[in-house]
Every structure is written in C-alpha cells, then in structure tokens.
C-alpha positions as CSV (number, residue, x, y, z in Angstrom):
1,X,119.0,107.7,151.9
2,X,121.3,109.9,153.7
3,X,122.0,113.3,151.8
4,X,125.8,113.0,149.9
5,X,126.8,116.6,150.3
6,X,128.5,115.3,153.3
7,X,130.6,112.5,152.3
8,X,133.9,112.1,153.0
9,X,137.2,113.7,150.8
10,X,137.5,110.2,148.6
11,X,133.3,110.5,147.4
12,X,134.0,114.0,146.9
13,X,136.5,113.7,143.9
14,X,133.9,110.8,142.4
15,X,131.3,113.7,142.6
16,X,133.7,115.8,140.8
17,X,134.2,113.6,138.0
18,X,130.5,112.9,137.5
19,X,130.2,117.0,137.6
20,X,133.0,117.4,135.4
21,X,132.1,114.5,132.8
22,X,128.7,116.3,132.5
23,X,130.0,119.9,132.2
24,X,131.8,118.6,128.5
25,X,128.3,118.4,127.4
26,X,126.9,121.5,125.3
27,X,122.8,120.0,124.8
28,X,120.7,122.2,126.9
29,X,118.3,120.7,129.4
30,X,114.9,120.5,129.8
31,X,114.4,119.5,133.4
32,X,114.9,121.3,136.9
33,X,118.0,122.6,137.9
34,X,118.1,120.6,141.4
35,X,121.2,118.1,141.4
36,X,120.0,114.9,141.3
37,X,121.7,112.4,144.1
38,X,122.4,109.5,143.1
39,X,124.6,106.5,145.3
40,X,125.1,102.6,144.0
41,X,127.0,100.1,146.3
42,X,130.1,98.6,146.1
43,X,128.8,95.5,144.1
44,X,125.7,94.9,142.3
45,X,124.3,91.1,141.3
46,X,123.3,91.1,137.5
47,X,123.9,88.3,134.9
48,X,122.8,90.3,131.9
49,X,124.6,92.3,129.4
50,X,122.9,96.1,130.9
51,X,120.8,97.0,133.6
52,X,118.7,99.9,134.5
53,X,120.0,102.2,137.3
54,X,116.6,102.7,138.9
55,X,117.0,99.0,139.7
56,X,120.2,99.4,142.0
57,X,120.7,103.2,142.6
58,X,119.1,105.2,145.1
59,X,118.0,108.1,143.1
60,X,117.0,111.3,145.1
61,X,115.7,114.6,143.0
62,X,113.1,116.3,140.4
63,X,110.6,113.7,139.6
64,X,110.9,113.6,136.1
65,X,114.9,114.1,136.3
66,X,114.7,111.1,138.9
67,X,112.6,108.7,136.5
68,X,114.8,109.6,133.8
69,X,117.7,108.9,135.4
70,X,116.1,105.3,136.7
71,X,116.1,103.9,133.1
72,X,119.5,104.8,132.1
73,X,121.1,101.4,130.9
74,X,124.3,100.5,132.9
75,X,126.3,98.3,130.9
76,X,127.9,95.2,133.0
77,X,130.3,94.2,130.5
78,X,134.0,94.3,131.4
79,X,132.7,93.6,135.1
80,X,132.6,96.4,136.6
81,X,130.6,100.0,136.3
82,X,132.5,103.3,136.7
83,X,131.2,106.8,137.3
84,X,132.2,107.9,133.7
85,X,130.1,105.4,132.3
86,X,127.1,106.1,134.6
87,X,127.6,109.5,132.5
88,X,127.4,108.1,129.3
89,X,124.0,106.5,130.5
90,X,122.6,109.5,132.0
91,X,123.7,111.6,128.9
92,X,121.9,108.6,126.9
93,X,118.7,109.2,128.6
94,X,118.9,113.6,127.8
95,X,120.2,114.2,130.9
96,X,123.5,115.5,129.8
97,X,122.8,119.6,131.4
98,X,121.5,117.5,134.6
99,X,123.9,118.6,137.7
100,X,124.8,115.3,139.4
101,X,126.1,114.2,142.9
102,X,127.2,110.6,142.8
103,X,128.1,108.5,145.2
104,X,129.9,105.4,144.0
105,X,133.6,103.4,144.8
106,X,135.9,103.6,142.3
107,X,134.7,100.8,140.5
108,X,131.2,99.2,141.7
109,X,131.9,95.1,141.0
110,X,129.4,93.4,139.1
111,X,129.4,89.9,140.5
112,X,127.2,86.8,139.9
113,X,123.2,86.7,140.7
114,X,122.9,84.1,143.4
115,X,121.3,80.6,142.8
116,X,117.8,81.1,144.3
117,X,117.8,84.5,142.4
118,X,118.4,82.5,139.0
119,X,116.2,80.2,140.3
120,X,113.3,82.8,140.7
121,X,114.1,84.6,137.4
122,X,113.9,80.7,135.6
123,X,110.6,80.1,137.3
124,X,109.2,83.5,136.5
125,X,110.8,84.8,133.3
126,X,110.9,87.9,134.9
127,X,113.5,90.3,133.2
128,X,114.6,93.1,135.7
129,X,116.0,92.7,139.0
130,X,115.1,90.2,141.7
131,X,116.6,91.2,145.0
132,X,116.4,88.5,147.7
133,X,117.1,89.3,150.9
134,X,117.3,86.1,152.7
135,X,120.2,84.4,150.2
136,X,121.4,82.9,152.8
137,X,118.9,80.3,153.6
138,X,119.7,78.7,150.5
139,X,122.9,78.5,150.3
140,X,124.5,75.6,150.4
141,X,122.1,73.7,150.5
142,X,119.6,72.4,148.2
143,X,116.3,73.9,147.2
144,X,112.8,73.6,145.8
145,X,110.4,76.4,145.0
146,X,106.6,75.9,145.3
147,X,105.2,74.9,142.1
148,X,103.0,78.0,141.6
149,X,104.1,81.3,143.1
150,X,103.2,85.5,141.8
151,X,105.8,87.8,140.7
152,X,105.8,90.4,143.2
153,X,105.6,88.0,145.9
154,X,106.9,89.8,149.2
155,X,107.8,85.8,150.3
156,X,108.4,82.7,148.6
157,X,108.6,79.7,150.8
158,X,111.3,77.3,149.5
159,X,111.9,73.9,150.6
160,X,115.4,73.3,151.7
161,X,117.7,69.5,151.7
162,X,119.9,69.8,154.8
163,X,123.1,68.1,154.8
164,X,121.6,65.4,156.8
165,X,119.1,64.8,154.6
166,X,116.2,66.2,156.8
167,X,113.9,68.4,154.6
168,X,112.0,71.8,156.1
169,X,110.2,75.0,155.1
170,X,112.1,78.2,154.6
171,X,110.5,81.3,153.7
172,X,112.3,84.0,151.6
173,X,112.0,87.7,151.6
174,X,112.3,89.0,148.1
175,X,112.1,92.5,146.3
176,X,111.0,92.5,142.7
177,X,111.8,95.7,140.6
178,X,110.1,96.9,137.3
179,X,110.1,99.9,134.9
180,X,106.3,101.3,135.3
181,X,104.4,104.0,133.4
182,X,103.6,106.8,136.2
183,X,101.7,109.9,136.0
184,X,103.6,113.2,136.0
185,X,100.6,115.6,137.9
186,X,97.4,114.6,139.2
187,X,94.7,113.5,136.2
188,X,91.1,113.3,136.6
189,X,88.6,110.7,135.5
190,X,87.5,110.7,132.5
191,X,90.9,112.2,131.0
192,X,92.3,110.5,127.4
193,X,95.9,109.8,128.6
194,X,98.9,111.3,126.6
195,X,102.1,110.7,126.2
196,X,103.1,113.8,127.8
197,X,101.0,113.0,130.7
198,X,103.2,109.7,131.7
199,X,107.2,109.0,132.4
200,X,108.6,105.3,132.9
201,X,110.5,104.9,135.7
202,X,111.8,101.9,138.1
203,X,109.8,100.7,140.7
204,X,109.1,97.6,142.7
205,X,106.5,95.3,142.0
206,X,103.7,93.7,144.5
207,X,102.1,90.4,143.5
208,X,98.0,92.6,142.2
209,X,100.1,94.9,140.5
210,X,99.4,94.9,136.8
211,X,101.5,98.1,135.5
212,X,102.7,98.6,132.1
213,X,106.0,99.5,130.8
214,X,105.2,102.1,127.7
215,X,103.5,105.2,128.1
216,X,102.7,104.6,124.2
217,X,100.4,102.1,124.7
218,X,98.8,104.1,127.4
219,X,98.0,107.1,125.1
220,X,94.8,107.6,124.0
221,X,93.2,105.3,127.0
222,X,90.9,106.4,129.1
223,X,90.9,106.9,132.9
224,X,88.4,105.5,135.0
225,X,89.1,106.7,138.4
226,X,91.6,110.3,139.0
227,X,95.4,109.9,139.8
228,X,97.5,111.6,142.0
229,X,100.5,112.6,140.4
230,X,103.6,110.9,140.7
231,X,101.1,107.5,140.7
232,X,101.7,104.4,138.8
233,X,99.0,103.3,136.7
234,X,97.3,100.1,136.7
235,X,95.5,98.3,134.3
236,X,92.5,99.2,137.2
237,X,92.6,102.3,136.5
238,X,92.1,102.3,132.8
239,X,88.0,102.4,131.6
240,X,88.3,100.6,128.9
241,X,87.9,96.8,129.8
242,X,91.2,94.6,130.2
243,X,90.8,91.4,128.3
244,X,94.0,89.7,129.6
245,X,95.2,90.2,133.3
246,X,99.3,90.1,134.5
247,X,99.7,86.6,136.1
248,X,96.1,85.3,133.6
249,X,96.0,81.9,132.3
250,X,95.9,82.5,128.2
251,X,95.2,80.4,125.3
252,X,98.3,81.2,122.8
253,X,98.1,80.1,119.3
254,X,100.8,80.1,116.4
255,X,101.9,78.8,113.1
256,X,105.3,77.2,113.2
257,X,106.2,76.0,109.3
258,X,103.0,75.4,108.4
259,X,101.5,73.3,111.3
260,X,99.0,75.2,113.6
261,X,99.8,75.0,117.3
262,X,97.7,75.8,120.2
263,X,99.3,76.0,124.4
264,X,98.5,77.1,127.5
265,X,100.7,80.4,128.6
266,X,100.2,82.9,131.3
267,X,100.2,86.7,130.4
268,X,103.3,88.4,132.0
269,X,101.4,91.7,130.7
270,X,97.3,93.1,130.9
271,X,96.3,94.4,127.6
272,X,93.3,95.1,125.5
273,X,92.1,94.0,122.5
274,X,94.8,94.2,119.7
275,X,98.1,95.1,122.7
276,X,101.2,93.2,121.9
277,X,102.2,91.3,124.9
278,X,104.7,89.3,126.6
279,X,103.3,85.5,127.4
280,X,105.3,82.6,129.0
281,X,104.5,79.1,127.6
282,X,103.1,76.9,130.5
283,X,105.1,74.0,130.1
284,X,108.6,75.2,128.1
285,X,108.5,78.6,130.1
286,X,109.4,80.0,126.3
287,X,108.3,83.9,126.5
288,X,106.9,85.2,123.2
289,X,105.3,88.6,122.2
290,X,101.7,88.3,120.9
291,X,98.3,89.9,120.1
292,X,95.3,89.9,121.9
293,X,92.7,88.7,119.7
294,X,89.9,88.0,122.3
295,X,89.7,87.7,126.3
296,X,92.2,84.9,127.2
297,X,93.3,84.3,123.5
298,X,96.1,86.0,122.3
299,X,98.0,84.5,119.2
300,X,102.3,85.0,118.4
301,X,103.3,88.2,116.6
302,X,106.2,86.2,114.8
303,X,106.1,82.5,114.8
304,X,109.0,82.7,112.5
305,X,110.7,83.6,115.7
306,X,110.3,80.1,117.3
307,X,113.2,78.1,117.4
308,X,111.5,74.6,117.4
309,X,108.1,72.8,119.0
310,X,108.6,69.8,121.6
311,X,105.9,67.4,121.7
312,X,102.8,70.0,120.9
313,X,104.7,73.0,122.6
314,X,107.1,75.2,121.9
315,X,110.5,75.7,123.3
316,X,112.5,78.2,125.3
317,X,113.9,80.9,124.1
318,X,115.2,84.7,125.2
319,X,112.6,87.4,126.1
C-alpha cells in the first residue's frame, strides 16, 4: 500500500478528523506510538449487520496495534461507513490513545455482496468476507458450483448457462478472509501457550489452513514445533492430538424435544477433546456449535436452539 502522508488536500482533512475524533479521548494507551495507516475504498460489498476492518482496510503499523485495529467492528447499517464511526470502532477495540492516518471518501458505500459471493457464502457457511475477483464471469448469466469445493480455495470452477443455452467451465479467483490467533514473538517448542502470548487478527485463509479464532482456547496448549512471531497458528502446530480437522467429515448428535437425532456434518473448526465448535449439517447446511466428545463425534451444545428437524435432519438456521 502506498504510504498516505502524501495524499492530496481533500484525504488530508479526513486524516484530521480521524486525529481529531481520537484526541477527545482521555484512556491512556498501551501500544506503540507509531500512527497506524489505515485506507478503505470507496465501496465495500457486505450483507451483514457489522464487519471487521481487517477484512477490507489495508492496515499498515505496530503489529499488535495493527491486529487490534483489524477486528474493530464496522457497523453497515444506515449504508454507509464514515471516518467518525471507524473511530468509535477503533476506540471499541482500546485503541482510543492510538494516532491514526486514514484514508477514506467521505462516506465509503456499503453496497450489495454479488450473487456468486452469496452463492459461495450459502455453499460454505462461511461467516467473514469472501472477495471474488472474477464477478464478472457470472454475471448475467447463470451458474452452478461444483458439488464439493474447500474454503480457502484460491479457484472455484463454476459452470456457467450462456444466453444461448451452450454450457462451459469457468474458473473463479477468490480471496477468503478470517480472524486467526497469531503469535506475538517467536515461541519455542515445547512452550504452554498463553493468552498473552497470542492476538486475533484478520487474515486470509488457504484451503490446509486449520487456524482458530480465540486465543482462549489456545491457552494452556502445548507447542509442538517453535513459531516465528507474527505467525499464525495451526492446529499442526499444537502437540496435543486434534481429534476433529477444519473441512472433517463428523458424526453430530442431539436431542431435539425428546427424540434423539444423529447426521452427518463437516467441522468448520479443529478442536480437541471437549472444544466447542462450529459444524455445518451435511444436507440442511444448518451451522450449530457443539462438543467434541470423541474423534469425529461431536454432539450440539444447545439443542434447544434448533428450530425444527426435516425428515431425520435438522434445519437451517444462523451461525
């Protein structure tokens, strides 16, 4: 990212009123005195209520600052984002002494995720951003994705309808982003993990990542392999042995008034014995936390939770 100490006179008077809104401030902070830079684009695509500002925002700065600053929640409603609320978010995340140089219009839009995007997210139930770059091979048109595809995957080839009815293969480029649990200085093996060892930050995903999104459940783990700081950790990485892999094929049980049900999900999490996780149902696509109770079983934390079962399943509902 270019550095924004040179934009033009109209950035300069957003930078201002960033430096300004976090002067009114009086909490001290605990991080490095280098300004953070960060700069969001005119318009960002996002159909939910908030989103994190590592997931559109080019973030430049102190590490920790920086991965601070990535989970600030952005809220979307109204339609539109403004530096002052940016602010509020940074404040929100105990940044409010943090010195920062934004670079954002007036107003950045929030507009409308794409069809192929909503399309991925369905297919996936993946809950942070999903940035495809080739949009506009589906548009228009329409589409089929492949029946069993990664989350992470650098490609996804989609078969397209033409307009003359001919059918071909088009292949998709697409960027998946994440908040991920990353070491703050280099560890050795051997180490118990702390909480003060770890920050969660944004970051985007690859299809063999398995990375996990609380440094809680990290702390008291055990590494089994030294990390460089500033590393993301991986359920590889970890001694102790993973019982249910990201992306895993699971046997999820539950009790839903009474009546004792038993489906095929797919873990959207790794975890050990005992983690709370986030499985999706293999034939509603309903995502549910539960518990690991053995390798490849894992059973719901709050079956009260489910709306309704459909023929031996159960249904859909929000992550």
């Amino acid at each position: 990212m270019p550095p924004l100490a040179g934009v033009g006179g109209a950035h300069r008077s957003y930078l201002l009123i960033l430096l300004l809104f976090l002067s009114l401030f009086c909490l001290p902070c605990a991080f490095a005195d280098e300004p953070l830079s960060i700069e969001l684009p005119e318009s960002v695509a996002c159909d939910r209520d908030f989103f994190y500002l590592g997931e559109y925002a080019a973030i430049e700065g102190d590490f920790l600052a920086s991965s601070h600053a990535s989970m600030a929640r952005v809220s979307t409603r109204g339609g539109f984002v403004t530096s002052e609320a940016i602010g509020r978010a940074l404040a929100g995340r105990g940044l409010s002494g943090q010195s920062a140089r934004l670079k954002i219009p007036d107003r950045v839009r929030v507009i409308p995720e794409s069809e192929i995007t909503r399309a991925l997210r369905l297919a996936t139930g993946w809950r942070w951003r999903i940035d495809v770059l080739d949009e506009q091979k589906a548009e228009g048109v329409s589409f089929s994705l492949p029946r069993s595809f990664k989350p992470g995957s650098r490609t996804v080839p989609i078969r397209v309808k033409l307009p003359d009815g001919r059918v071909t293969g088009r292949n998709v480029r697409v960027t998946w982003y994440q908040p991920a649990v990353f070491t703050l200085d280099s560890l050795q093996k051997g180490h118990i993990l702390k909480e003060g060892d770890l920050v969660l930050r944004v970051t985007d995903a690859s299809p063999n990542d398995s990375f996990f999104t609380s440094p809680q459940r990290l702390a008291g783990k055990e590494l089994r392999k030294s990390l460089e700081g500033q590393t993301a950790v991986d359920a590889d990485d970890l001694a102790r042995k993973v019982l249910v892999r990201s992306g895993s094929k699971v046997t999820l049980e539950a009790n839903v008034r009474g009546i004792a049900i038993v489906v095929e999900a797919v873990a959207l999490e790794s975890g050990d014995l005992g983690d709370l996780i986030r499985v999706r149902n293999a034939k509603t696509r309903q995502i549910v936390s539960a518990k690991i109770v053995s390798a490849g079983k894992v059973r719901a934390a709050n079956a009260d939770d489910l709306n309704r079962t459909d023929q031996g399943g159960i249904d859909d509902a929000d992550p």
